[in-house]
Structure formats: C-alpha cells, structure tokens
C-alpha positions as CSV (number, residue, x, y, z in Angstrom):
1,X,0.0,0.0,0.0
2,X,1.0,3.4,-1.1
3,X,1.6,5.9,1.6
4,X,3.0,9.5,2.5
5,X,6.9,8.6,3.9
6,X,7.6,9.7,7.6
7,X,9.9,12.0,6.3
8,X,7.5,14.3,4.4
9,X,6.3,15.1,7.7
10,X,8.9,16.5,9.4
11,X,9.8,18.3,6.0
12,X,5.8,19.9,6.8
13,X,6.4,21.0,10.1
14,X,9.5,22.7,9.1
15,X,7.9,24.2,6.3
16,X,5.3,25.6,8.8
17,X,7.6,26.4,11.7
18,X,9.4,28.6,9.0
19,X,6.8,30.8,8.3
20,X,5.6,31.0,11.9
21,X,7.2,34.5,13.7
22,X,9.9,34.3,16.3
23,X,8.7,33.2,19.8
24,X,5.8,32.1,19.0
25,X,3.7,29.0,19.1
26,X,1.2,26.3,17.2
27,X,-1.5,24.3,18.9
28,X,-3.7,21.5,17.4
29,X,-5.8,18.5,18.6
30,X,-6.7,15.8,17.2
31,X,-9.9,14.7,15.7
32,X,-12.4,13.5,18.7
33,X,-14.0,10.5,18.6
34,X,-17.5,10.5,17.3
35,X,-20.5,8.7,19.0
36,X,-22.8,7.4,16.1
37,X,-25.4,6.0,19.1
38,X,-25.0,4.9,22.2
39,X,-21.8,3.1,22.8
40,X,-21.0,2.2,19.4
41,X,-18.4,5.0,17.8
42,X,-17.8,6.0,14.0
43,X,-15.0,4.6,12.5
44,X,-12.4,6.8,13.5
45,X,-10.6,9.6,11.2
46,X,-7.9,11.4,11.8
47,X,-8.2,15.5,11.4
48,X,-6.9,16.5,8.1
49,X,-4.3,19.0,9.0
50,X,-3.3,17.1,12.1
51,X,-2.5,13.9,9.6
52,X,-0.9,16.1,7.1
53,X,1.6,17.5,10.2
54,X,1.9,14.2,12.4
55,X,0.3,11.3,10.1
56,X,0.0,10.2,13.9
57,X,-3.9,8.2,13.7
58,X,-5.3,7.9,17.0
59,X,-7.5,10.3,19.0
60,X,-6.8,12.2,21.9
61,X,-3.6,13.9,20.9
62,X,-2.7,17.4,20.7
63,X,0.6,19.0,18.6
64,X,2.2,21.7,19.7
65,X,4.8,23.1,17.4
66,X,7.7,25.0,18.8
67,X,10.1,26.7,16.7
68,X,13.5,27.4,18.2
69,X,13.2,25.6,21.3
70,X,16.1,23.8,22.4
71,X,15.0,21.0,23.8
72,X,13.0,19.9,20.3
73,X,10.5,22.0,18.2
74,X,7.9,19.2,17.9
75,X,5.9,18.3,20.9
76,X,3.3,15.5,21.1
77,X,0.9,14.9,23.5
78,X,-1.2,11.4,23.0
79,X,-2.2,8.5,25.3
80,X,0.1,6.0,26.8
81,X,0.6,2.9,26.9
82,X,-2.4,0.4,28.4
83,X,-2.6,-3.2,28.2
84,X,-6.0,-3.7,29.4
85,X,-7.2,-0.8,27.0
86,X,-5.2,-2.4,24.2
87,X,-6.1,-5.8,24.4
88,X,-10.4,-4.1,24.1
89,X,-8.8,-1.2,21.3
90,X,-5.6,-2.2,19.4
91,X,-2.1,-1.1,20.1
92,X,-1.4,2.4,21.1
93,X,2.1,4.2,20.4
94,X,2.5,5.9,23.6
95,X,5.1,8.1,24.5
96,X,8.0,6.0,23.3
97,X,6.4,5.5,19.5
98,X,5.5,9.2,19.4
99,X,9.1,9.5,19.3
100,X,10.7,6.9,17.9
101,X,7.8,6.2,15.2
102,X,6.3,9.5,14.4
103,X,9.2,11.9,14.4
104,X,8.4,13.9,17.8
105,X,11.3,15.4,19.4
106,X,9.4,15.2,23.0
107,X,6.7,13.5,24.0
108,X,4.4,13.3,27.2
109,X,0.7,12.0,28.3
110,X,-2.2,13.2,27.2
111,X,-3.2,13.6,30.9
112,X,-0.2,16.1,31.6
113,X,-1.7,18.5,29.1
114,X,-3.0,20.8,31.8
115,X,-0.1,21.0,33.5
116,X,2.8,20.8,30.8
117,X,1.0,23.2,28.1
118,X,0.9,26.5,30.1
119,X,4.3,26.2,30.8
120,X,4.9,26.2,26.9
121,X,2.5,28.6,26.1
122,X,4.0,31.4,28.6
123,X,7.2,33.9,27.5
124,X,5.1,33.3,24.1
125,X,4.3,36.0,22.0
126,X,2.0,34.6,19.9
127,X,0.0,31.2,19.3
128,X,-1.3,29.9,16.4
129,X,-4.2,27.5,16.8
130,X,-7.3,26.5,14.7
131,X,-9.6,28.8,15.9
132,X,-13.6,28.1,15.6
133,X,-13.2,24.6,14.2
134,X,-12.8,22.9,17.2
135,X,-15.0,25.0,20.1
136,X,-14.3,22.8,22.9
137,X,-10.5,23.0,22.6
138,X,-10.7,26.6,22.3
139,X,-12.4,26.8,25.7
140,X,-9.2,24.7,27.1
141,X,-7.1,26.9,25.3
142,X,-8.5,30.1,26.8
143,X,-8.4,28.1,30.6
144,X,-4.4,27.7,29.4
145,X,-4.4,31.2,28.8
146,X,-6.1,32.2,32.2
147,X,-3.7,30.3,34.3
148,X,-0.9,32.1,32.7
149,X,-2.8,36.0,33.0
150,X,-3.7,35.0,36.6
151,X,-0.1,34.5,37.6
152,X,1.1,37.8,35.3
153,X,1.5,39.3,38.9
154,X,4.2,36.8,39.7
155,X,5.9,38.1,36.2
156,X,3.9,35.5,34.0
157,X,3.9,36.5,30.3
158,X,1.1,35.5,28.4
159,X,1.0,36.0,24.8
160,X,-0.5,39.3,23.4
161,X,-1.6,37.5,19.8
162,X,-3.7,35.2,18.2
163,X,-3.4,33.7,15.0
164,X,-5.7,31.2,12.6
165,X,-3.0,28.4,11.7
166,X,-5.8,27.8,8.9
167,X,-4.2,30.2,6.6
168,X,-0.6,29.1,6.6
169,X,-1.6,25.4,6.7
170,X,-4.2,25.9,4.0
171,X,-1.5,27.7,2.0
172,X,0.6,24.8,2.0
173,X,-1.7,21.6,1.7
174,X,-3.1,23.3,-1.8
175,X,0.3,22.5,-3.4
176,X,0.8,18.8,-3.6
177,X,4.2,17.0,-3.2
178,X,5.2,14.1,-5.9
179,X,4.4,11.9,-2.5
180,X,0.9,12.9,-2.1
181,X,0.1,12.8,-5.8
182,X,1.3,9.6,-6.0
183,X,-1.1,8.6,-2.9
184,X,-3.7,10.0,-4.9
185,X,-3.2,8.5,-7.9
186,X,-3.4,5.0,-6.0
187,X,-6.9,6.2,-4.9
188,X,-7.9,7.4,-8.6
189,X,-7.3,4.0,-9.7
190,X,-8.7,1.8,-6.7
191,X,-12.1,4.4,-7.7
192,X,-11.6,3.9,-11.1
193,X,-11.7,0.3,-11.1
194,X,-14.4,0.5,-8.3
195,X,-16.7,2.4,-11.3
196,X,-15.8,-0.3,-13.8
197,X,-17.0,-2.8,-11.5
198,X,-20.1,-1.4,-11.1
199,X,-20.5,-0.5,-14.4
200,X,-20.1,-4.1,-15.4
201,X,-22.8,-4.9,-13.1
202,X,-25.8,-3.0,-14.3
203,X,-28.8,-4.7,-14.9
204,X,-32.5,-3.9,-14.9
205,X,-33.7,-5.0,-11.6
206,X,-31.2,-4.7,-9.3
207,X,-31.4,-1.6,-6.8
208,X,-29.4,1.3,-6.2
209,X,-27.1,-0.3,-3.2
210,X,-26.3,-3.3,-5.6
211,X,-24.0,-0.9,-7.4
212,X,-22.8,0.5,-4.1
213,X,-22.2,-2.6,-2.8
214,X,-19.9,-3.1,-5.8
215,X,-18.0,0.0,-5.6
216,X,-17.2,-1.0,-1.3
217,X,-16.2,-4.2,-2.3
218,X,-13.6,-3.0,-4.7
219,X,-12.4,0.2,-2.6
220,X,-11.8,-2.4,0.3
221,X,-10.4,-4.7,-1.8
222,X,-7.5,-2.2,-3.2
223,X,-6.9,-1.5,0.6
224,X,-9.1,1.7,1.4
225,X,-10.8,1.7,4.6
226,X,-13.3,3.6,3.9
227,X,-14.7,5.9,0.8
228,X,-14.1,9.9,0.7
229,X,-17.7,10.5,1.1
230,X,-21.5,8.9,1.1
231,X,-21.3,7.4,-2.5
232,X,-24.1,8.5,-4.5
233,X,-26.2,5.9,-6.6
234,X,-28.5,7.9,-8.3
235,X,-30.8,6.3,-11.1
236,X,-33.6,8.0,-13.5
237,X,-35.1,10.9,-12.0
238,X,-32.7,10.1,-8.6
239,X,-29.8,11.7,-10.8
240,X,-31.4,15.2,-11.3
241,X,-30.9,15.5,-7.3
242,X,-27.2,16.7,-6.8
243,X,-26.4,14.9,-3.5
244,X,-29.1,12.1,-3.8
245,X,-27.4,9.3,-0.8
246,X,-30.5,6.9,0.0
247,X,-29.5,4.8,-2.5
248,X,-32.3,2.4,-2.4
249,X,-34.4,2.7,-5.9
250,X,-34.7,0.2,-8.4
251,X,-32.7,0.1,-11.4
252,X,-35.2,0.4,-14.2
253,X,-35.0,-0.4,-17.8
254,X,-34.1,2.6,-20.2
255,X,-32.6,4.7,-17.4
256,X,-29.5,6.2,-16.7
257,X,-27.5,5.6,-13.5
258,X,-25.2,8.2,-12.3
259,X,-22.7,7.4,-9.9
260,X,-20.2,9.9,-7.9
261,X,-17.9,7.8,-5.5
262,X,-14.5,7.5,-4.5
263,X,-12.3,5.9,-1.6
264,X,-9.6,7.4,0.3
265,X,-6.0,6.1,0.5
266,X,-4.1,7.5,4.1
267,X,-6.8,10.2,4.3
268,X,-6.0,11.2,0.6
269,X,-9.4,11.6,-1.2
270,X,-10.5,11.0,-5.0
271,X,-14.0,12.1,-6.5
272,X,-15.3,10.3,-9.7
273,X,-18.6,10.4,-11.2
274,X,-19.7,8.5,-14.2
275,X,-23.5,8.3,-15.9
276,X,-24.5,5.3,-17.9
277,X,-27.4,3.7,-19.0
278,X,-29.0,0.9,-16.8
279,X,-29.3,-1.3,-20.2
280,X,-25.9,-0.6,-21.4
281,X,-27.3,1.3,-24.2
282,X,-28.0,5.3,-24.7
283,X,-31.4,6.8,-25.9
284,X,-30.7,9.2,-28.4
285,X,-31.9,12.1,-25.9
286,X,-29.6,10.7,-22.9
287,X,-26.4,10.4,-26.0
288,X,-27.2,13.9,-26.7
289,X,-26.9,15.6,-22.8
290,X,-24.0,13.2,-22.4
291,X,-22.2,13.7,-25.1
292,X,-22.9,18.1,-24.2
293,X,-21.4,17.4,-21.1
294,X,-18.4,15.0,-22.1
295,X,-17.6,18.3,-24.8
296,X,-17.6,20.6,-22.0
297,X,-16.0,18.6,-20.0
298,X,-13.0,18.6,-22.8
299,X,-13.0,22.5,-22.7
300,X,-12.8,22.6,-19.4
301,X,-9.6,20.3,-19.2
302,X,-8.4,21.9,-22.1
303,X,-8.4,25.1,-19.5
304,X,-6.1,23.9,-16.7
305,X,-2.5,25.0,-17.1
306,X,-0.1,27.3,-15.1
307,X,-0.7,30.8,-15.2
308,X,-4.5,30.0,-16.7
309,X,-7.2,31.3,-13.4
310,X,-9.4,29.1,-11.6
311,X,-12.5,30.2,-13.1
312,X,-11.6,29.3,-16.8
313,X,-12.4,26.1,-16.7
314,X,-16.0,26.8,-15.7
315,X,-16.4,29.6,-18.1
316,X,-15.6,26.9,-20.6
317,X,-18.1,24.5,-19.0
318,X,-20.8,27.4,-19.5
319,X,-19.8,28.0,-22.6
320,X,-20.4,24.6,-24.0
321,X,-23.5,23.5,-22.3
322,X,-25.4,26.6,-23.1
323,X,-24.5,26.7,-26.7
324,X,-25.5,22.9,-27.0
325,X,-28.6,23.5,-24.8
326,X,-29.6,26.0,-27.1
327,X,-28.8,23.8,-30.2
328,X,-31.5,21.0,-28.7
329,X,-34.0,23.5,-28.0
330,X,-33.9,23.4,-24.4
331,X,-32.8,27.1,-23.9
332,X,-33.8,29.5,-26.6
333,X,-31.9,32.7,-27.6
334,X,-28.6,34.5,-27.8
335,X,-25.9,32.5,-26.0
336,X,-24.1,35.6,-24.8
337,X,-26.9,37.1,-23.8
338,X,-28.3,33.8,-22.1
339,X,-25.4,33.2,-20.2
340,X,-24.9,36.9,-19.1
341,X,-28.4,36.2,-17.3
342,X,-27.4,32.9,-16.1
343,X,-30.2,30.9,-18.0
344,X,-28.0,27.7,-18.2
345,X,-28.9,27.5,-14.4
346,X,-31.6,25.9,-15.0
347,X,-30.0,22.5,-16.2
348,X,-26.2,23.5,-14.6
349,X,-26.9,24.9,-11.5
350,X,-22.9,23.8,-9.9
351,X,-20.0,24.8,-9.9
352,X,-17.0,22.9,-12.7
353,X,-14.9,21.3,-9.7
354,X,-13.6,22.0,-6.6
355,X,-9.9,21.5,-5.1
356,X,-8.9,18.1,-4.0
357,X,-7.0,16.5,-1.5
358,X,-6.9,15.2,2.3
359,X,-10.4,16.3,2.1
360,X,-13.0,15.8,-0.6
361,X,-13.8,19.4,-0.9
362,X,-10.2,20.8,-0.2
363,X,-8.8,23.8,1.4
364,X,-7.5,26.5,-0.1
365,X,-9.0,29.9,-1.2
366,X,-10.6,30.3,-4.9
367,X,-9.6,34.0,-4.8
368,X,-6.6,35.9,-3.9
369,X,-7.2,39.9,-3.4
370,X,-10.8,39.7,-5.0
371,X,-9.3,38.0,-8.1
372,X,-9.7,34.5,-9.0
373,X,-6.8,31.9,-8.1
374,X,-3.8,31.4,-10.6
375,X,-3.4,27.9,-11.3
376,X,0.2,26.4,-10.2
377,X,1.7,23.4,-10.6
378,X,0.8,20.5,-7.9
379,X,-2.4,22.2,-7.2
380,X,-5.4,19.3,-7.5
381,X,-8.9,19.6,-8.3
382,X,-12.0,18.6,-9.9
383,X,-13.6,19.1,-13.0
384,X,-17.4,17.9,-13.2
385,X,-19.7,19.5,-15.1
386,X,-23.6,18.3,-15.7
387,X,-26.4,18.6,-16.9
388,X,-29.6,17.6,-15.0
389,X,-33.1,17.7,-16.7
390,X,-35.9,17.7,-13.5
391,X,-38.8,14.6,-14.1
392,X,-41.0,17.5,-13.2
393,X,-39.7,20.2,-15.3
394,X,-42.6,21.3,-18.0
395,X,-40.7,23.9,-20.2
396,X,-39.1,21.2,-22.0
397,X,-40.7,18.3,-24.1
398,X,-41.3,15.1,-22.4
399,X,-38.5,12.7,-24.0
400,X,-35.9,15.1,-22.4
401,X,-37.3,14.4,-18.4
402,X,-35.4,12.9,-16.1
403,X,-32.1,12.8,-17.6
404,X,-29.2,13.9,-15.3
405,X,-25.8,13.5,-16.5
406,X,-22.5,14.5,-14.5
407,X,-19.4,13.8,-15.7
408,X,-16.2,14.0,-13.3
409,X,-12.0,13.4,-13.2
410,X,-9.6,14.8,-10.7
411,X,-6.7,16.3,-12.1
412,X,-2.9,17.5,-11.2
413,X,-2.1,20.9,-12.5
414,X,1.7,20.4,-14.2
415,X,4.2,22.5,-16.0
416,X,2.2,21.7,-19.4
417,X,-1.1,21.3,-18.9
418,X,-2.8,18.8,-16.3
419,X,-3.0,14.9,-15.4
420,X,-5.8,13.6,-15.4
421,X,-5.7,11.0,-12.5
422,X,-9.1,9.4,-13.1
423,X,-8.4,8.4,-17.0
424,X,-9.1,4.4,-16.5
425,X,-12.4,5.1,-16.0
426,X,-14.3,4.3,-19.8
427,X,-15.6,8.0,-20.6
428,X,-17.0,8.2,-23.9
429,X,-20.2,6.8,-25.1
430,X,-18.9,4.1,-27.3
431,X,-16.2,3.0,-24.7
432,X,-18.9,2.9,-22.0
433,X,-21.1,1.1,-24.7
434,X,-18.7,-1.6,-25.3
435,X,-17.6,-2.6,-21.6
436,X,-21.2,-3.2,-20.7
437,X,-22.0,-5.4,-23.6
438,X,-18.9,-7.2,-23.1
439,X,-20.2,-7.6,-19.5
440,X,-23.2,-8.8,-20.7
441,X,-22.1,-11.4,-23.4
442,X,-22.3,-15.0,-22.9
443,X,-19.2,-17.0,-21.8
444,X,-17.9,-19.1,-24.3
C-alpha cells in the first residue's frame, strides 16, 4: 500500500515552523472520537491538518509546534501505553512510538496537558491555533491562557496575539508534493476500477445499493478503509438531485445511473462520477446531454494549465453546455446574452470542480485579493460539469425528463497542462457502450 513517507512530515512542520514568527507557538488536537449512538463510535478519522503535520492516527492527541526551542520544536501529546485498554482497542504508540515512530522530538501524556502546556504557552508572543473549528479546545485553550494572566503578577507573560494556523496550513496543503500525488493517484485508480466494476454490473432490476455494494467491495479490496464520502447511486429521475445518498431505488430499464464515488487512501481523497445507461445502451436524448457534457467537459480540461485562473475552466463548461442546450431546444436565444443572465442554471446549476486532496472538498482559497486563483503546478482539483433535466420540469418536451448527467475526473495541474488522474475510467459513449456489452455477453 501506497503511503505519504515519515519523512514528508517532518519536512511539513518545518515548512510551517518557518513561516511562523519568532517566539511564537502552534497548537492543534486531534480529531475526537464521534459517537454514532449509544456506545457504538464511527470509524475513526484522523483530522486532516493534524494527519498532514503528524500522520500520527489515534485520538486524543494534541501537537504543539515549537520553533526554536532547544530542547526539540515538535511536541506530542497522546495516550500511553495500556494493556488492558489495548487488548479491548488495538495497540497504542505511547510516548515511546510518538518519538521513535512518528518523528516527535518530546513526547508526554495526554493527561499532563493541563499541567505541561501552560508552561509552553507562557514567555510566548503569539499562538497559532485552529480557531472556531474545534469550540471545545478553544475553551481549554483560553483556561491555558487564564492560568498564565492570573499569575502575570508573579511576572507570567502571556501572549498578546492570536493567529488562525488555517491560513498558513491551508496555503501549504493546496500545493501537492510528488508523495501525495502519487497517494492520490493509487486512490484514482482503486475508484476507477471501483466504477468499472459497477458498471459491469448494471442490470435492470437490481437496486441502487447493488451498485454501491460493488464500488465497497472493490475500494476495500484495493486497501481503502473507507470511501471519501456517502457514494451516491442515483438512477432516472434520482440523478437530477445533486447529493441524492438513499441509494435504495430500483434500477429500471431505459434509465441512466449516475454514480459519484470515491475511496480514500491515508486520508488522501478521489472524487469520480460516471453516468450510464442501466441497459448498457444510450437513448438518443440521454447520448445527446452526455455527449454536451463530455464536450464541456473537454473545454474545461483543455483550460487547466499554469498561469490560466481558476474560473476558466468553468467559463468553458458554460460555454459549452449553453450553446449545445440552445442547439437542442432546451434554452432559446442568444448564448451571450443567455449566459450573461445565467439561464443555463436551470440544467447547470454547480459549480465545474472543486480543489482536491486530504479532504474531498479541499482547502485552499478560490480568490486571492478579490481576483480568482492562478493555477500552479501540484495544485489538485475537480472538474465535473452536468447537466440535469428535472422529471417535473414542463418547459421542455417530455423525452428530455429525467435525464441527469454529470461527468467528473480529478486532475494535477503540471508545467504543461494537467493529469488527469481518473483516466481508466471508460468516458466516452462508445467505450462505455462496449464494456457493458462485453459484460453482458455470454461465456464461451
């Protein structure tokens, strides 16, 4: 299994520690464990920019990030060591793995956070900290803080600033190394064989989980422990609704089914969507909005390169799709003048993509100074454009109801252009066309 070296990690903390200012200090916990009911808990995730500084995976852990100290600039706090616990949980790194497997230069119990952290927070003149993502740590941070103020008659410094870590870390995790794309391209093709699978599986019949069970099977089999997010299984009218999940209608003849899903390889995310008919076989109506879409989806690629802004690759989307809309009759007019007044809404109401990484919808901002993003090499996103035609929608004739295509590749912006991560995933009607009927054909 693919995943991010230890090294990379350390290389991340210095990255940040070198654009924190002198005497100053960084502060984040680790994800909580959630409760889904009762005693029963979620499968546990790590916090994405406490993975992407520790890749340290258990809960109850705080980093505290140090630059300059001499006695080590990278501080964990985490559970220790408990056999009884253990033998009920799994293994736990305690103090001693902290160090010796996770790269911290000092390491102490989770328990001593009260009484250690103060002592590290005072002389400092500022802390940085993930402030309002995490309310309940910020009301221990602020205690911290108090003990410190309430012995400033003793000659107690307590720091005089406070600064959102967000938009250093942020900064940083938009630009992705040659480790993390590589991590990412192990999850593009786990999810690409993942829509194969299910693709290969489509029958009349079956229900909406069938295909998700498909997908599951094959992200677990290449090693993911979980997807990025609830899959969506959407089929007929299901795939006009943008974040369908029950997943639980029948798969009827002469429908499409269109399916966005994707696993996550050491907390690495990828985001495919693919729409294809139920049969195997496009009506001429559902060849026509996929084909629009697959074209705009082209001009949209074609779009991504250094130096080119976020929000040409959308443009281009808009471009297509409301030329071609216009060219079947469901919009009527001028296409400048339709897509001044945003007309094309009605069928394309989202967004091209989104950036891509630890999580599904990444951080990073998509304007710098009021101006859209530059595109750089090693950013990652998204590009899914769509169509989607409501069941219920009466300004357009009848045939055209209920047909909701989305088409969807993540990409790595390089020095010429982009990769296309998600490329073994059949894209084009005839390629589509053919794996199903080869699916379908007898064994010899």
């Amino acid at each position: 299994m693919i995943h991010i070296p230890k090294s990379e990690y350390g290389r991340r903390r210095k990255a940040l520690m070198a654009q924190m200012v002198p005497n100053s200090i960084a502060i984040l916990p680790a994800a909580a464990v959630a409760i889904r009911n009762r005693d029963v808990e979620h499968v546990y995730r790590q916090d994405s920019d406490f993975q992407y500084l520790s890749g340290f995976p258990e809960p109850q852990a705080v980093i505290v990030l140090m630059p300059g100290r001499e006695h080590g600039e990278y501080i964990l706090f985490c559970r220790e060591r408990n056999a009884e616990r253990e033998l009920w949980d799994g293994l736990r790194a305690g103090q001693e793995g902290a160090i010796s497997e996770y790269g911290a230069d000092d390491a102490f119990p989770i328990t001593d956070l009260d009484d250690i952290l103060p002592g590290l927070i005072e002389g400092r003149d500022r802390v940085y900290s993930a402030m309002g993502s995490n309310p309940e740590f910020d009301r221990h941070l602020m205690d911290w803080i108090n003990v410190i103020r309430s012995k400033a008659h003793l000659g107690a410094q307590p720091p005089n600033e406070f600064v959102a870590l967000d938009h250093l870390l942020h900064d940083m995790r938009l630009y992705k190394s040659a480790a993390e794309v590589k991590v990412m391209r192990e999850a593009a093709r786990i999810s690409a064989q993942a829509h194969i699978r299910a693709m290969q599986a489509s029958r009349a019949g079956l229900y909406e989980f069938s295909l998700e069970a498909e997908l599951d099977y094959e992200f677990r089999k290449g090693g993911a422990k979980m997807p990025a997010y609830g899959s969506i299984v959407a089929a007929g009218r299901n795939s006009c609704i943008l974040h369908y999940q029950q997943n639980d209608a029948v798969l009827k003849d002469g429908d499409l089914v269109l399916i966005d899903a994707g696993c996550e390889i050491d907390c690495y995310a990828s985001d495919i969507t693919r729409t294809w008919p139920v049969n195997g076989k496009f009506s001429a109506e559902q060849k026509a909005i996929y084909e629009l879409v697959l074209a705009s989806q082209e001009a949209a690629l074609a779009e991504i390169a250094p130096n080119n802004h976020w929000n040409q690759a959308h443009e281009a989307t808009v471009q297509v799709i409301t030329a071609g809309l216009v060219k079947l009759g469901l919009l009527q007019g001028d296409v400048d003048e339709l897509i001044a007044s945003e007309a094309y809404k009605a069928f394309y109401m989202h967004r091209a993509g989104h950036w891509l990484g630890m999580d599904v919808h990444d951080v990073g901002e998509y304007k710098v100074g009021g101006e859209w993003r530059v595109l750089e090499v090693g950013m990652a996103l998204t590009v899914e454009p769509g169509i989607y035609i409501a069941a219920n929608n009466q300004t357009v004739a009848k045939k055209w109801r209920g047909i909701g295509v989305r088409i969807e590749d993540d990409v790595v912006v390089t020095k010429t252009g982009c990769e296309i991560l998600t490329h073994g995933v059949p894209k084009t009607v005839a390629e589509i066309e053919a794996l199903m009927a080869a699916a379908r054909a007898p064994a010899a």
